[in-house]
C-alpha positions in Angstrom: 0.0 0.0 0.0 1.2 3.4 -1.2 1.8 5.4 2.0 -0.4 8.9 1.6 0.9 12.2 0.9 0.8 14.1 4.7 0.5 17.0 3.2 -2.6 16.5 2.0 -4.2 14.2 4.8 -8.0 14.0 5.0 -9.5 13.3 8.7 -9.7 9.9 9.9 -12.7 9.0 11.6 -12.8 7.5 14.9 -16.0 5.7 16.4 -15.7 6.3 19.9 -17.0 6.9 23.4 -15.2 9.5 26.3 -12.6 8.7 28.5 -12.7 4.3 27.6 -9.6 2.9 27.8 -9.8 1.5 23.9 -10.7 4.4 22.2 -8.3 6.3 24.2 -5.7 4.1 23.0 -6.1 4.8 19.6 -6.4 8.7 20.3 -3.2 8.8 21.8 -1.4 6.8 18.6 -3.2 9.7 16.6 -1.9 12.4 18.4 1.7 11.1 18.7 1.8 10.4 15.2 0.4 13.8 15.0 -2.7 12.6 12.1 -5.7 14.5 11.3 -9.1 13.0 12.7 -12.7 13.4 13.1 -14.6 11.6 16.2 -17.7 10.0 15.8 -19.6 9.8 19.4 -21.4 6.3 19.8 -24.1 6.2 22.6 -24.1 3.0 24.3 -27.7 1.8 23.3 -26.5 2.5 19.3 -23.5 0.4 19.4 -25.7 -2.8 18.8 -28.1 -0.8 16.1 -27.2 -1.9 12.2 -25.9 1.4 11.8 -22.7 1.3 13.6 -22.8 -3.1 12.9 -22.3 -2.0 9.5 -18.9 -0.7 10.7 -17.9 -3.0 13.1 -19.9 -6.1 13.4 -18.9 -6.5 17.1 -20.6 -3.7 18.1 -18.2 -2.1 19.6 -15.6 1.0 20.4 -13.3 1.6 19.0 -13.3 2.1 14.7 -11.6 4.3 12.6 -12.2 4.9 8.9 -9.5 6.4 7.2 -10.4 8.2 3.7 -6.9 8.2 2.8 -6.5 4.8 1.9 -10.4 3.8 1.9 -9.9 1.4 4.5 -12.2 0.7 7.7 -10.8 -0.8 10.8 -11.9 -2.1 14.4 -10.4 -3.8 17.4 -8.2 -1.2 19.0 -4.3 -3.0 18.7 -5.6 -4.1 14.9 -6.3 0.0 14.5 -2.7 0.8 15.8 -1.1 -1.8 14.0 -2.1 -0.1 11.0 -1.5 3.7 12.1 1.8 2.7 12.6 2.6 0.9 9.3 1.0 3.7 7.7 1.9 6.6 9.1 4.8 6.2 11.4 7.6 6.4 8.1 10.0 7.7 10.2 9.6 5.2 13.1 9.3 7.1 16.0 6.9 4.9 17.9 8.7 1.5 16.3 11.4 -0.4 15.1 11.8 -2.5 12.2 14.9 -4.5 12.9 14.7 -8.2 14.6 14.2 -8.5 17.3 12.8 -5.6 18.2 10.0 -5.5 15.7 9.3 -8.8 17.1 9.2 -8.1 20.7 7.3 -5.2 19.8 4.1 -7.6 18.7 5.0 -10.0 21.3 4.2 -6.9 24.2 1.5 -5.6 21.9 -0.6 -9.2 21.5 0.1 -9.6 25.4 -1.9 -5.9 26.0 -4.7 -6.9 23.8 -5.2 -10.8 25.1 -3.7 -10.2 28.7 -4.3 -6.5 30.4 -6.9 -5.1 28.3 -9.5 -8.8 29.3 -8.1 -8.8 33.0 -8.3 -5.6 33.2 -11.8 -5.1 31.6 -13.6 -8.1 33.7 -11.9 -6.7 36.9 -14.0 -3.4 36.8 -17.1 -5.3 35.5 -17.4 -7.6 38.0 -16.3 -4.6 40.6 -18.4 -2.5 39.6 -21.5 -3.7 36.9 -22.4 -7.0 37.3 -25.5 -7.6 38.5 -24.6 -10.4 41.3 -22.4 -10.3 44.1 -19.5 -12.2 42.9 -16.7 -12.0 45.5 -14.5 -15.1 43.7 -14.9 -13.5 40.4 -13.8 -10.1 42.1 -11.1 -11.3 43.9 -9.7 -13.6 40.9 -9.7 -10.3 38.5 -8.1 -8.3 41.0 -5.5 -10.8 41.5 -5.0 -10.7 37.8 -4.8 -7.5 37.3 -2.0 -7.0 39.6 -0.1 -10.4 38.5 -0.1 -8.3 35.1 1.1 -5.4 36.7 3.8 -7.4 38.4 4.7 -9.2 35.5 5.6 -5.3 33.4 7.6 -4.0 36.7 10.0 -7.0 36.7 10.5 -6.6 32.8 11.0 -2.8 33.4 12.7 -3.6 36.6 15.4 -5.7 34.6 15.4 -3.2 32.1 16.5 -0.2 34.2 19.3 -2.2 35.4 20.3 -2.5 31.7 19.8 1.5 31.2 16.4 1.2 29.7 13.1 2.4 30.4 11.1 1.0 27.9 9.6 -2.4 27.1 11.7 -2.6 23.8 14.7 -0.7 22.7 15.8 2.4 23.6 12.9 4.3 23.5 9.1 4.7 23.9 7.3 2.9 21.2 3.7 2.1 20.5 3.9 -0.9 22.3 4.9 1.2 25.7 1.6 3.5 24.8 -1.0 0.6 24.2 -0.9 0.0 28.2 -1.0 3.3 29.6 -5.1 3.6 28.8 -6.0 0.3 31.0 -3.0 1.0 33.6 -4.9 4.3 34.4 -8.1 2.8 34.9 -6.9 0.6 37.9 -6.5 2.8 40.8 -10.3 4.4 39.5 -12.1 1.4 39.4 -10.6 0.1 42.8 -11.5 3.1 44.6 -15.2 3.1 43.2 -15.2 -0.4 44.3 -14.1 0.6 47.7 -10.9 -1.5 47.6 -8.6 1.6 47.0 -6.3 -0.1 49.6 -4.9 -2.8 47.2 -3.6 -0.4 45.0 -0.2 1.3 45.9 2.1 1.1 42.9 4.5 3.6 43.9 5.0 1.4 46.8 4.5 -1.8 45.7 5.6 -1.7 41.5 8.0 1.0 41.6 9.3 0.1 37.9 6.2 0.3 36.5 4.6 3.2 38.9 7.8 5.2 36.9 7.2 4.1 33.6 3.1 4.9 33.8 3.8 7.8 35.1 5.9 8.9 32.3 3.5 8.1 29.5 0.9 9.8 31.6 2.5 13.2 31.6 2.6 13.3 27.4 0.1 15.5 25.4 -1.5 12.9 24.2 -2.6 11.1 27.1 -3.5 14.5 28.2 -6.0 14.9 25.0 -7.5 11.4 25.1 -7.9 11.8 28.6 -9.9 15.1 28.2 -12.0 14.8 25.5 -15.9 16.2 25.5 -18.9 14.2 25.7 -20.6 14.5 23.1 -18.8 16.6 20.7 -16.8 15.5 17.7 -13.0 15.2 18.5 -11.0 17.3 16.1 -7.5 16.9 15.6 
């Protein structure tokens, strides 16, 4: 595929909803990559409507259609993959050599089958389920921070080795695919009353570092702060 001219980019439109850790995700590659794009606000009861089917059979956020290349995309680590083939030319947010493209996927796959699912079922059973499920609550929680543990003793071991990052030498799309979900914890324990099982400063200092980097960036900032129910422009 022919890589678009950027100085003649039209919008990308991104199906989305406020301040969810998926959408966010893929706001935060747009922003870094610095792309133009056009939000399209989904209310919950029209995510299952033909309509927005028609775009994403799942029925889910988030999608992005991009008019550049004509191509329409859902599942949020699918959406990035493609940003960053697309757009990222100069490789700011990658690498191409082995291993490190590799290892790139490896962390990226391990995001989208590992923390986003943990994470996800810990704050619905938390927080919406229905029942009182205090097995199911205590066996996401537990998850959620074995996956935590499991990023500060990779970062841990990488400091010792001057690194910061989960590949290379620098922050890549991989490091950014996490932040969304990591930032949700300490919310959705708190809300659930169980704010005392959270202390990653204390307890994951690697990763409390490394969160807390990512979190200070613009574009965590911006998908972090975006309005309701108006269109996002970029």
């Amino acid at each position: 595929m022919t890589t678009p001219d950027r100085s003649n980019l039209k919008p990308i439109s991104l199906w989305w909803r406020p301040q969810t850790p998926n959408p966010a995700k893929v706001v935060i590659i747009l922003e870094e990559l610095r792309l133009p794009y056009t939000g399209k606000f989904v209310e919950l009861e029209d995510l299952k409507k033909a309509e927005f089917e028609a775009v994403n059979p799942n029925g889910r956020v988030p999608a992005i259609h991009d008019p550049n290349t004509n191509i329409t995309l859902w599942e949020s680590a699918a959406i990035i993959s493609y940003l960053i083939a697309t757009y990222d030319t100069t490789h700011t947010l990658t690498y191409t050599d082995a291993p490190n493209a590799f290892h790139l996927q490896q962390w990226a796959y391990f995001q989208a089958s590992g923390q986003g699912p943990y994470f996800g079922q810990a704050a619905w059973f938390l927080l919406y389920h229905p029942e009182p499920l205090p097995s199911a609550k205590d066996r996401y929680v537990a998850e959620t921070r074995r996956v935590v543990g499991v990023l500060d003793k990779w970062l841990g071991d990488r400091t010792r080795e001057g690194n910061v990052w989960l590949v290379g030498n620098k922050m890549t799309y991989a490091d950014l695919m996490f932040v969304t979900w990591n930032g949700a914890v300490g919310l959705f324990l708190k809300l659930a009353g169980r704010e005392g099982e959270w202390d990653p400063e204390k307890e994951f200092p690697h990763f409390w570092k490394w969160q807390n980097a990512m979190m200070a960036r613009s574009s965590f900032q911006k998908a972090m702060s975006l309005a309701k129910v108006e269109d996002v422009h970029n």
